[in-house]
LUMZARO-649308 format. One record per residue (C-alpha): x, y, z. Coordinates in pm, whole numbers, plus 50000, padded with zeros to 5 digits. Layout:
BEGIN
XYZ
...
END
This chain:
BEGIN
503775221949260
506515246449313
505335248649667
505385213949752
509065212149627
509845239449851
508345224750132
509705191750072
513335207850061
513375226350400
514215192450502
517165185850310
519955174550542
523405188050492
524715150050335
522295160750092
523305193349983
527135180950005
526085158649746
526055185049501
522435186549482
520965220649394
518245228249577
517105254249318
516695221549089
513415211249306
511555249449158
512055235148819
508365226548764
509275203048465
506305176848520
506205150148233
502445149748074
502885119047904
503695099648220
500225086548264
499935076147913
503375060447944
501995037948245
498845027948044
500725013047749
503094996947997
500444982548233
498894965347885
502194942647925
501034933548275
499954893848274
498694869948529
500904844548621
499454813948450
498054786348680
500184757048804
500264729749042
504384737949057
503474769549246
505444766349568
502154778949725
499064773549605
496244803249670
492674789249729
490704807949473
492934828149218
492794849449009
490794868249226
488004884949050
486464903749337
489174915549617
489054932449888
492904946449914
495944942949639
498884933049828
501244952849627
505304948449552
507644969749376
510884952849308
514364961749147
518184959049211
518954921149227
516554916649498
514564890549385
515864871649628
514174894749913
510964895049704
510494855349714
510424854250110
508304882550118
505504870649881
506124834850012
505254851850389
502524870050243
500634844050075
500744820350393
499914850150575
496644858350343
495894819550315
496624808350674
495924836850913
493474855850837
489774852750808
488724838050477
485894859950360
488934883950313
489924884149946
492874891749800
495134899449493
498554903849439
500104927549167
504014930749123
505644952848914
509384945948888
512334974048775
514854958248583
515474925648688
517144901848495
514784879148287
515904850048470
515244860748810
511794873548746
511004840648526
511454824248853
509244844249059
506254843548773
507024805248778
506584800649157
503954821949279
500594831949171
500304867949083
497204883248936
498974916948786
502464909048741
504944937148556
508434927948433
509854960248320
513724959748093
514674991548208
514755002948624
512245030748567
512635042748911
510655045649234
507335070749154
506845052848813
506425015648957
504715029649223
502205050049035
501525014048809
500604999649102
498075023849262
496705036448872
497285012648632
497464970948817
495744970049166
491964970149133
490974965049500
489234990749708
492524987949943
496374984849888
498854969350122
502714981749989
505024956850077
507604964249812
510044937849813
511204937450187
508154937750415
508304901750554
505134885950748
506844871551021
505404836451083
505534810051407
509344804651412
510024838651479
507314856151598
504314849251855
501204845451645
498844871051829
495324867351694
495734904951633
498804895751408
496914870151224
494054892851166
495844926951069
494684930250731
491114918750755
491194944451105
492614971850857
489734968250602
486854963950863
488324993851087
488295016350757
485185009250649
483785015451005
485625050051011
484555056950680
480725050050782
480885074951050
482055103650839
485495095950774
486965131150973
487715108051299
491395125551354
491405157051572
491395179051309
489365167751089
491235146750862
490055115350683
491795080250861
492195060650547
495145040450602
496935018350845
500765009550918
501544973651009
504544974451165
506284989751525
506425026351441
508435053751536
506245084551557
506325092051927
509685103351833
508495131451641
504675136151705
503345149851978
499365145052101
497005154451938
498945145351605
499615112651772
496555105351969
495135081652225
494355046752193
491015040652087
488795007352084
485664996951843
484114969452019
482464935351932
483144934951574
482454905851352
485204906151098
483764879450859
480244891150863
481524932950801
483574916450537
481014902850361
478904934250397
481254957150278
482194943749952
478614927749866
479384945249568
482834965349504
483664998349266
486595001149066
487515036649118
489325034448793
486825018448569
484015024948757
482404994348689
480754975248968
480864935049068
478754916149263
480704892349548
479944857449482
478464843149797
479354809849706
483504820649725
485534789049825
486604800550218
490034791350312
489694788650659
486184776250782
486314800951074
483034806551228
483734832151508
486124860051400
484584886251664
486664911251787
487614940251995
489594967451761
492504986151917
493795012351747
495705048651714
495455076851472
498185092151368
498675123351159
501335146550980
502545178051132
501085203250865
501835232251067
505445237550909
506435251451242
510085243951359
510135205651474
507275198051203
507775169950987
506205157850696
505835117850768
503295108650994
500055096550811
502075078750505
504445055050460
505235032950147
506175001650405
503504982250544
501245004550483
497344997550400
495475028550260
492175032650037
493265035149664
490995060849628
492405086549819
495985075949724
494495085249326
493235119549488
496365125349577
497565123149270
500935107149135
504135103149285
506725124749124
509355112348989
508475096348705
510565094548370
510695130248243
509395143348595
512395174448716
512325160749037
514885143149264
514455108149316
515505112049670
512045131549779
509645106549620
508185091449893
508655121650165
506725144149876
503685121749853
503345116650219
503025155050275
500385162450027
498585128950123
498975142750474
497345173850367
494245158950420
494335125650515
495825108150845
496735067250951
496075048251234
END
């Protein structure tokens, strides 16, 4: 652990250390081993939002008992605001967009909020998992509630509370737009099938980023590879067949899809070409080496499982660890082993 702060502060900038933090303070090993059992007593509070027909958007079959990805928000900071566009977007994203043997369920925990403003968000949008917490318990813990403790899908999309699906009044809707989650999922499982170690090195590819990326700015080939294509895929039939029945990784109990799930869309041709680029951390700790490249908390669809291998975000209450490194943290030691495309 000691390492990983160390390796995680050779990137402090000098607004950072002017701040009067201490470097010396990341060494400080100080890990809280209550936090998971502080997460499972506060995921018990978690509640689905109860059924309406005053939902500003109605979802076509919820709750979802059998998904294929959690589309996952963290919110705090009188930003409810932010979060009702962004689950609005996503919902007519999910529901509109793509294919419908794609299932779905949403899980929200929110930091602090005032009663009032997350009353209004339970009240207008159907949420399978949703977490109103008193107190803003900070970054790592409301993300570790949603990896461990409320999403139950194979995959997790983060959107946090800022991640907007752009729809047709401000962005062309490219069929690979529309499709980008389903094409995550299928793409995964397809990489996964063939071994999984598809980056140059070896790595796993369990993730994707859904949004215009940076990386070429830091990453260099091979870490940032060619463009590769899978051809001629049929996104509602590999759909189907990858979740004919579905693991929990946490409960490790198994369900069997219902074949008689209400589609959305009655799409009968969703086959495809699938374009796509891997991506992967620097590990090399060289000069130039960074540590983002095969993680991001943004837009970002990975399998839960590895996210849980990777263990929690630090962070948490009672963690010694500045809050500023979260995210950065987590991304090298997922990036250990794992890469994005």
């Amino acid at each position: 652990i000691s390492l990983f702060y160390y390796l995680c502060s050779i990137r402090l900038s000098a607004e950072a250390l002017s701040e009067n933090t201490d470097p010396l303070d990341l060494f400080q090993s100080s890990i809280n081993p209550l936090s998971s059992t502080s997460r499972a007593t506060a995921s018990l509070q978690a509640t689905a939002t109860p059924s309406t027909p005053q939902f500003l958007i109605n979802r076509s079959n919820y709750p979802e008992p059998n998904p294929h990805v959690c589309l996952a928000f963290l919110s705090c900071c009188d930003r409810t605001d932010l979060l009702n566009h962004t689950i609005a977007g996503a919902i007519r994203h999910m529901e509109e967009d793509e294919p419908s043997t794609l299932r779905y369920e949403i899980a929200w925990v929110d930091n602090g909020n005032s009663k009032s403003s997350t009353d209004t968000i339970k009240e207008s949008w159907p949420i399978d998992h949703a977490l109103t917490l008193s107190n803003n318990m900070g970054l790592a813990y409301g993300m570790n509630l949603l990896i461990h403790n409320l999403c139950t899908a194979p995959y997790i999309l983060f959107l946090e509370e800022d991640w907007l699906y752009l729809d047709g009044l401000v962005a062309e809707q490219t069929e690979e737009r529309k499709r980008a989650v389903a094409t995550s999922v299928v793409l995964l499982e397809h990489l996964e099938e063939q071994g999984g170690g598809s980056a140059f090195d070896g790595r796993n590819v369990v993730g994707t980023f859904l949004r215009n990326e940076v990386y070429e700015g830091f990453l260099n080939f091979p870490q940032a590879d060619i463009w590769e294509r899978l051809e001629g895929v049929d996104l509602r039939q590999s759909l189907l067949m990858s979740s004919s029945t579905s693991s929990d990784s946490c409960s490790n109990s198994t369900t069997t899809t219902d074949s008689k799930h209400n589609d959305r869309n009655q799409d009968t041709n969703d086959s495809t070409d699938i374009d796509y680029r891997i991506f992967c951390a620097d590990n090399s700790m060289q000069e130039g080496a960074n540590v983002w490249g095969s993680y991001t908390n943004g837009a970002g669809l990975y399998r839960r499982s590895e996210l849980i291998k990777t263990g929690r975000q630090f962070g948490e209450p009672g963690d010694a660890f500045h809050d500023r490194y979260v995210e950065s943290n987590f991304a090298y030691r997922f990036g250990l082993r794992n890469c994005h495309a």
